[in-house]
N, C-alpha and C positions, 0 to 999 in steps of 0.2 A: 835485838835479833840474834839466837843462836846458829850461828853456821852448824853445829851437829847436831845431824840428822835432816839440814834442809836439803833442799833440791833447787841448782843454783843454774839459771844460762848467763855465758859471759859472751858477749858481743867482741867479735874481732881478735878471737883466744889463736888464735893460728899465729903468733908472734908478738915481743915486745911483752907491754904489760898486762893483756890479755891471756896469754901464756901463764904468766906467773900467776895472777887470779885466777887461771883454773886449775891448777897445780898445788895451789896455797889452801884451796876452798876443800881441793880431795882430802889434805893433810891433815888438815882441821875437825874431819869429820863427816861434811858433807855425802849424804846419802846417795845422791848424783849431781855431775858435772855436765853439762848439757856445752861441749864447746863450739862456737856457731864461726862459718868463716864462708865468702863467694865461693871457694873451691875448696874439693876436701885434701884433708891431713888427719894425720894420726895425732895424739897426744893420747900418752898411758894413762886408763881409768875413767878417761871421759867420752862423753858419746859423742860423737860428732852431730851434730846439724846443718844444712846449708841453710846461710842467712847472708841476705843481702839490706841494709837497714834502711838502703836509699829506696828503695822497691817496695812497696807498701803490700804488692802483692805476696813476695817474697815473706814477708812478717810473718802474715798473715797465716801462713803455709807453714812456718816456723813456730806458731805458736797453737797449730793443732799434732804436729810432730809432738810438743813439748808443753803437756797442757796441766802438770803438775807443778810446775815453776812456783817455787816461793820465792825467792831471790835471783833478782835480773840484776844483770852487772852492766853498764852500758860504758862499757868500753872502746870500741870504735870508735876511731876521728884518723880525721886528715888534714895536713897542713900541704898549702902548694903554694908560700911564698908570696902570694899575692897584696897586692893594696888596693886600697879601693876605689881612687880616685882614676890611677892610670892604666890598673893591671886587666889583664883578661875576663872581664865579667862571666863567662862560662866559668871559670875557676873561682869566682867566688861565690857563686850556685852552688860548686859543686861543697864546696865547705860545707856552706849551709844546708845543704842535700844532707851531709853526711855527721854533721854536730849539730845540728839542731834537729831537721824533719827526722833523722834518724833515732836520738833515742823519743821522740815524739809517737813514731810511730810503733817501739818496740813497749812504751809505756802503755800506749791505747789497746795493744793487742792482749799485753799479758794483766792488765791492772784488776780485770776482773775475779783472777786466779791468786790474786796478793793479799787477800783478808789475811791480816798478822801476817803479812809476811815483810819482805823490804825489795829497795829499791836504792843501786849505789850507780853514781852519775863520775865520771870522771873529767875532770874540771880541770884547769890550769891556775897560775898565778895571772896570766894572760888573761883570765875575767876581768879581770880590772886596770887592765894597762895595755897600753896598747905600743909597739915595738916598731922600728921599720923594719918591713918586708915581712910583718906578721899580723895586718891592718884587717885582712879578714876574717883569719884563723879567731884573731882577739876580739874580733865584733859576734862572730859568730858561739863561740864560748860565752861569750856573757850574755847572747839569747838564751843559750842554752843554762844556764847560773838561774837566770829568774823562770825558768821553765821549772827547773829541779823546784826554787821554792814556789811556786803556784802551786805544783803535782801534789807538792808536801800537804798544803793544806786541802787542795780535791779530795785526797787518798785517805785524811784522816778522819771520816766517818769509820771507815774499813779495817782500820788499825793499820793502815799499810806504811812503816819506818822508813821515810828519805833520805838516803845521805850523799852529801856534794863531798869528794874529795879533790882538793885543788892543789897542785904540785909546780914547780920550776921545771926543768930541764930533767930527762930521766934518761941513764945510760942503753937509749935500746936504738934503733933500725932508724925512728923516726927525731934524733937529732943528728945521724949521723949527718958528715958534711957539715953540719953547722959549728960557728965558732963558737962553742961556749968555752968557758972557761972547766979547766978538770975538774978544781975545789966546787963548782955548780952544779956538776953531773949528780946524781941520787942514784946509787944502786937501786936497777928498779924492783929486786927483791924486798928493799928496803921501805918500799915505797907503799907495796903493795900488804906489807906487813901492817904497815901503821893506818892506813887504810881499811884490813880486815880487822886491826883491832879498835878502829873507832867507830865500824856498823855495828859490833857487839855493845861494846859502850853506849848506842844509842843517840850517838852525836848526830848532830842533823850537818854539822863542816867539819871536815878535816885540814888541817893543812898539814899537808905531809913533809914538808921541808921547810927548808930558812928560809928559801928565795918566797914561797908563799907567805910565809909569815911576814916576811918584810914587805911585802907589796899589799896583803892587808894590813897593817898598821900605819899606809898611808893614806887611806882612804877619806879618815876625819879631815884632814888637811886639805890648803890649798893647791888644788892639781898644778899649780906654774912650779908650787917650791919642790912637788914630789918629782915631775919631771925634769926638774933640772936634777934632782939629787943623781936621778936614773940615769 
């Protein structure tokens, strides 16, 4: 996928790493910048759109606003802390509303307008592990992990490029308050670098940091030895 000269919308660009992907994508090249958010904002060079991802209606409405889209960025999620055993089952809907139905719904709308084009799904290390007080966030992520590879293969009649990028912890809005450690934070400009540079490369994964990397390379393994190592 060449970012110059496409025409890109980025899900949830009104902050964090949505920001920086539509900021990166203008840099690079891109022809336009479609940036989508519930309420509007400015960001220089890109258009605005309202998009709502949990709202199917909303989509829908968002993808005749923006009906030249080669490149959808699905970047919106939300984490609200919940477990699933004991936590507020509305808030684990709403995860799932928002990381799963959502790029669901943003693939079904534009997928027809994606012959050669692509499709980048933003994913965590949290697909494949699951934390406390991140038991939805991480259930709902790895629906969405094997949705990215289903689409992959749906899509590739059409030539339409999938790429999962799956990250640790990124210095923006959405770990504020949380304890991570500083050497774990990822600049998210960084993040989002390696990310645009491996939809070009044509990687169908990225993992954009250590903490992913280490959390896929326990996969082959016995989950009692990876979790304890955790």
């Amino acid at each position: 996928m060449q970012i110059n000269g496409a025409v890109a919308l980025v899900t949830g660009a009104n902050r964090g790493l949505g920001r920086h992907f539509a900021l990166q994508l203008l840099e690079r090249g891109a022809a336009k910048v479609y940036a989508t958010g519930r309420r509007p904002f400015t960001l220089p060079g890109a258009e605005f759109v309202p998009l709502d991802v949990t709202d199917p209606a909303s989509v829908t409405a968002a993808a005749v606003l923006a009906p030249d889209v080669t490149l959808l960025v699905n970047n919106a999620g939300v984490t609200t802390w919940t477990e699933l055993v004991t936590g507020d089952l509305a808030e684990v809907h709403r995860e799932f509303d928002t990381n799963f139905w959502g790029p669901l719904h943003t693939v079904r709308a534009f997928a027809p307008g994606l012959r050669d084009g692509a499709i980048l799904n933003v994913l965590t290390a949290l697909t494949w592990a699951a934390s406390p007080g991140n038991s939805a966030y991480a259930a709902s992520k790895s629906a969405a992990w094997n949705l990215t590879n289903a689409v992959r293969l749906e899509l590739a009649a059409q030539n339409t490029q999938v790429t999962a990028v799956h990250l640790g912890a990124a210095d923006t809005d959405l770990a504020a308050g949380v304890d991570v450690p500083a050497h774990l934070l990822s600049a998210p400009e960084d993040i989002v670098r390696t990310a645009l540079d491996g939809l070009e490369a044509g990687d169908w994964e990225v993992l954009a940091d250590d903490t992913a990397r280490f959390v896929k390379s326990g996969l082959a393994g016995d989950p009692r030895a990876f979790y304890g190592a955790a």
